[in-house]
N, C-alpha and C positions, 0 to 999 in steps of 0.2 A: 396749593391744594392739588391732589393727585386729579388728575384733568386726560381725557381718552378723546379719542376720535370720534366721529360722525359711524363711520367703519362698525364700533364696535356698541351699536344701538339695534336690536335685532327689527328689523322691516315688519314681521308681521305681529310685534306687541306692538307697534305704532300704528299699524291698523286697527287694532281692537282697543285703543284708548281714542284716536278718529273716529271712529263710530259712533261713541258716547257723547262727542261734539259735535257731530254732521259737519265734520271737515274730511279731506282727504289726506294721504300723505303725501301728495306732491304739492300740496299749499302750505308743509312747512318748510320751515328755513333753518337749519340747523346753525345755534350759537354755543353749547358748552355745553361738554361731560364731566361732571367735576365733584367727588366726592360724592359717588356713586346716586348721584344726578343727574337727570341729564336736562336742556334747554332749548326749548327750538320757539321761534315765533310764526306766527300767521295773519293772515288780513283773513275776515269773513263780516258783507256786507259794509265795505269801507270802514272797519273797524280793524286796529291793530290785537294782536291778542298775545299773549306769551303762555307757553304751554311747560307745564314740568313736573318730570315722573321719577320716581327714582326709590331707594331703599334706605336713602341714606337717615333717616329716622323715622320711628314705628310710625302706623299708621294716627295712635291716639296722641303723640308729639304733633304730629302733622295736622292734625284734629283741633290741637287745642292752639297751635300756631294762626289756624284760618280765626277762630273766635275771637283773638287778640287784634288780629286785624279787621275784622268786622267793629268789635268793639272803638277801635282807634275811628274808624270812619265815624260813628256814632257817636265820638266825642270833637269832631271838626278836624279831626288831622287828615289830612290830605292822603291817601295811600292806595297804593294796587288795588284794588278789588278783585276778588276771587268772583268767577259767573257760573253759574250750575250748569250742571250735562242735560244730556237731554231726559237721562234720571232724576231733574230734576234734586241733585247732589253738588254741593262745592266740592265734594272729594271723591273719588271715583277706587275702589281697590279691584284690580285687575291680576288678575291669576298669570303667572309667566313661568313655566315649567316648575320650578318648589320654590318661588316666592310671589311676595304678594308686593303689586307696585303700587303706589299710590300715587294717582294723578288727579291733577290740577289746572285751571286754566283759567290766568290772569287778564286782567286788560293791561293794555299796557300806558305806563305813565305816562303822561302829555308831557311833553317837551321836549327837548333834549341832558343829555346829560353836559356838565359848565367843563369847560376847557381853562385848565387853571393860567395857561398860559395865554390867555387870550383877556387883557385886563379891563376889557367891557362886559364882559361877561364873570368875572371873576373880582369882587373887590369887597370893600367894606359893608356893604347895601347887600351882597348876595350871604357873607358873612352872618351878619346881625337875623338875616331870615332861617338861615342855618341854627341857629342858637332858637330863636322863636321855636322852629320846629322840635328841636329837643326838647325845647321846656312844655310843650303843647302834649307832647307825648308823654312827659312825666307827671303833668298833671294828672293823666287818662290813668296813669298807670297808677298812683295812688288809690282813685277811683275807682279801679280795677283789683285793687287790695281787698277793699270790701265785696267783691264779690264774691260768687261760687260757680265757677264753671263748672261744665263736667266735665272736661280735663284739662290737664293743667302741664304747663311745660315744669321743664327741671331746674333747677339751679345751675348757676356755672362752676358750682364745684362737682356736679356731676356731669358735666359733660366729657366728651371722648380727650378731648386735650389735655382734659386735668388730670386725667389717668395718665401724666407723664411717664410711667416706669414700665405702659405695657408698650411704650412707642420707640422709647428713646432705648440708646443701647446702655446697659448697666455700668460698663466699667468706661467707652469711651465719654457718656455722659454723666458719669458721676456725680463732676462737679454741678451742673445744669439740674439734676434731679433731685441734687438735697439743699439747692436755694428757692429751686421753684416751692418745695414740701413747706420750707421756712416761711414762704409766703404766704401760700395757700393755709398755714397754721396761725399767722399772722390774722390775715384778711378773716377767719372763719370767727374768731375770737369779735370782731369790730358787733355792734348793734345794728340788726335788721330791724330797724325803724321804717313805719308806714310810710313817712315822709324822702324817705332815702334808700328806701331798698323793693323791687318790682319788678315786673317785668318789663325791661328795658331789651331794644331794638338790637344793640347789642354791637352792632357792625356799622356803623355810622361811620359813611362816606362818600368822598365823591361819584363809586361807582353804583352806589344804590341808592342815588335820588335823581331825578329830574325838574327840570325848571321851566316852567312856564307861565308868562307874566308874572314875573317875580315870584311866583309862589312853586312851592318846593314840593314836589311828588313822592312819597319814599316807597321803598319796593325791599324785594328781598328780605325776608322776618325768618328766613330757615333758621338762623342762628339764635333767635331770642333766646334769653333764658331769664331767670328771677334772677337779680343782681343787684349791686350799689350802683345807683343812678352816676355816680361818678364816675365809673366807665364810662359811658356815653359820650361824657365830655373828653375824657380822657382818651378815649379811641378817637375819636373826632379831630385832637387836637394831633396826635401820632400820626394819624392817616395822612392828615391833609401835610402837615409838614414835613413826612415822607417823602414828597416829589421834590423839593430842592436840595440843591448840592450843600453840603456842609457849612460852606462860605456863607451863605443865604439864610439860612434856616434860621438863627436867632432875629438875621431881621424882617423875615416876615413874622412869625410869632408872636415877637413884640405888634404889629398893625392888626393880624387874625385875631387873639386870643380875646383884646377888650371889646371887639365888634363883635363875636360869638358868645362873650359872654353878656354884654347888652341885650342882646335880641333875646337872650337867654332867660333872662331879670324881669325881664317885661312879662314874659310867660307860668314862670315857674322859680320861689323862692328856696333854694336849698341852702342849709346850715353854711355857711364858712367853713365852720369847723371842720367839713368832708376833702377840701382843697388840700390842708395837712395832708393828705394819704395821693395825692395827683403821685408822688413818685412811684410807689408801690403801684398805681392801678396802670404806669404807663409800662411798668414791668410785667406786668399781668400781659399785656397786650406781646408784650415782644417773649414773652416764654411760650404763648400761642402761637404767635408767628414761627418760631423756631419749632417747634413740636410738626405744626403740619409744614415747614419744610423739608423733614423728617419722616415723616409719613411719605408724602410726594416721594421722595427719594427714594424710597423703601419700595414702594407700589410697582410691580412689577410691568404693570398696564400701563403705566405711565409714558405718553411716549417721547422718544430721547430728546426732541426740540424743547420740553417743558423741564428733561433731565439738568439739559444742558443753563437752563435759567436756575432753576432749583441751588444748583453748585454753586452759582455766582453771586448768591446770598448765604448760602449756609454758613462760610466761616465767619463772615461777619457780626449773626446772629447768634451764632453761638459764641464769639467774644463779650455781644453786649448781656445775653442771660448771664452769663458767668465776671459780671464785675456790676459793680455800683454807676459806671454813666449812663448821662441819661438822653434823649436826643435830644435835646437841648437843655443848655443850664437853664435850669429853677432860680429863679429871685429870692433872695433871703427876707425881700416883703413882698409878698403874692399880690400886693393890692396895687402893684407896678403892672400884672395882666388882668388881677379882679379887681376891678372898681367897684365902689357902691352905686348903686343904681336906683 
């Protein structure tokens, strides 16, 4: 993700979104500029808080992002909570020379974030809670079908990534832009069933949840969009099997997948039938990775420590958008990672 400096946050729009908190600016802590984002945390009144402003979706996406998360608390899911200004607002729009920033300020999740490497903190038990969560959220989010907000986020065929052709380059990505179009014609074709299509979290991973006494904190909902709930699982199962080495990766998979889908079963019954499409939706995920590696590279803000990782994925990425494998082989009987539960 195109990601900027501390540097390049101007001083005195941080005082005029402090003000609406009764914080200062020397009681934040800057953590990430990222997709014209930006991230900083604070303590006020031995309370941790996380603060964040930015351009990077309208004000009425941002709008209808905080109601999704309000609603998720109101259905038992464990999550960030947005806390009002001193306006008396979860959402603050702040005038910054000819834009308008919308800012926010979270509390921040109790716990810490799980170190996968550390296999007390990281196992089967934390797995199965993993899945629990999702399914908890999918529940909310059927329940959230029947509603009527007043506003409403987008689909992920309308988000900025799926717009492949305005990111990627025409001829060096060719191939990348008429597999991803195949897909995206593919996937648009499937039934948006109540039961299977919502507004889902979207980004399910180790770096936006927290754990305390076993129980799972989730954060970070910029990305939601209306989707098939099988993302979810299917980002979840990518993400997390993303940190081992090639050697590794089938066997943890096979121990992650049935304790994530357990914890899963208990929560929230989805069709079988959606598991068919796990390879398409884990292709979904890495033509998004590849786009906003892309992007990153492209961003001229972008500074070179973040250039220089950027490279060291892109050819990778763009071998795996542009062929049939998959990060890890698929079972020709699914019910070897989905058990009945």
């Amino acid at each position: 993700m195109p990601q900027k400096d501390q540097e390049d946050i101007d001083e005195q729009l941080l005082i005029n979104i402090c003000q609406l908190y009764d914080i200062s600016v020397k009681d934040l802590n800057f953590l990430a500029a990222i997709d014209n984002n930006f991230v900083y945390e604070f303590q006020k009144d031995d309370e941790n808080y996380i603060l964040r402003g930015g351009t990077r979706h309208s004000s009425d996406q941002v709008q209808a992002e905080l109601e999704w998360i309000l609603f998720l608390h109101s259905s038992d899911v464990k999550v960030s909570l947005p806390i009002k200004s001193t306006n008396n607002n979860y959402l603050e729009l702040v005038q910054y020379k000819d834009k308008i920033i919308n800012a926010i300020v979270f509390e921040k999740a109790a716990g810490k974030e799980i170190d996968y490497r550390n296999q007390e903190e990281w196992n089967e038990s934390v797995w199965e809670e993993m899945g629990r969560t999702l399914g908890r959220m999918h529940t909310a989010a059927v329940e959230y079908n029947q509603e009527n907000p007043e506003f409403k986020r987008k689909t992920a065929f309308e988000s900025i990534h799926a717009s492949s052709k305005s990111i990627l380059n025409p001829v060096k990505d060719e191939k990348v832009i008429k597999r991803f179009e195949e897909l995206k014609n593919k996937l648009k074709q499937l039934p948006r069933e109540n039961n299977a299509f919502g507004l889902i979290q979207y980004d399910f991973h180790l770096g936006n949840f927290n754990v305390h006494d076993e129980e799972l904190t989730v954060y970070d909902f910029d990305d939601s969009y209306y989707f098939f709930f099988i993302y979810d699982i299917a980002t979840c199962i990518h993400e997390t099997v993303w940190y081992y080495p090639d050697g590794k990766k089938l066997e943890f998979v096979n121990r992650f997948i049935p304790s994530l889908w357990k914890g899963y079963s208990k929560e929230y019954k989805l069709d079988r039938k959606w598991l068919e499409y796990l390879p398409d939706f884990f292709k979904w995920r890495e033509f998004e990775i590849y786009i906003t590696l892309v992007e990153t590279y492209n961003d001229k803000t972008t500074p070179e420590q973040h250039i220089q990782e950027v490279e060291e994925y892109l050819p990778d990425f763009k071998a795996r958008t542009e062929s049939d494998e998959q990060i890890v082989p698929i079972p020709g009987d699914l019910s070897k990672w989905f058990k009945e539960f």
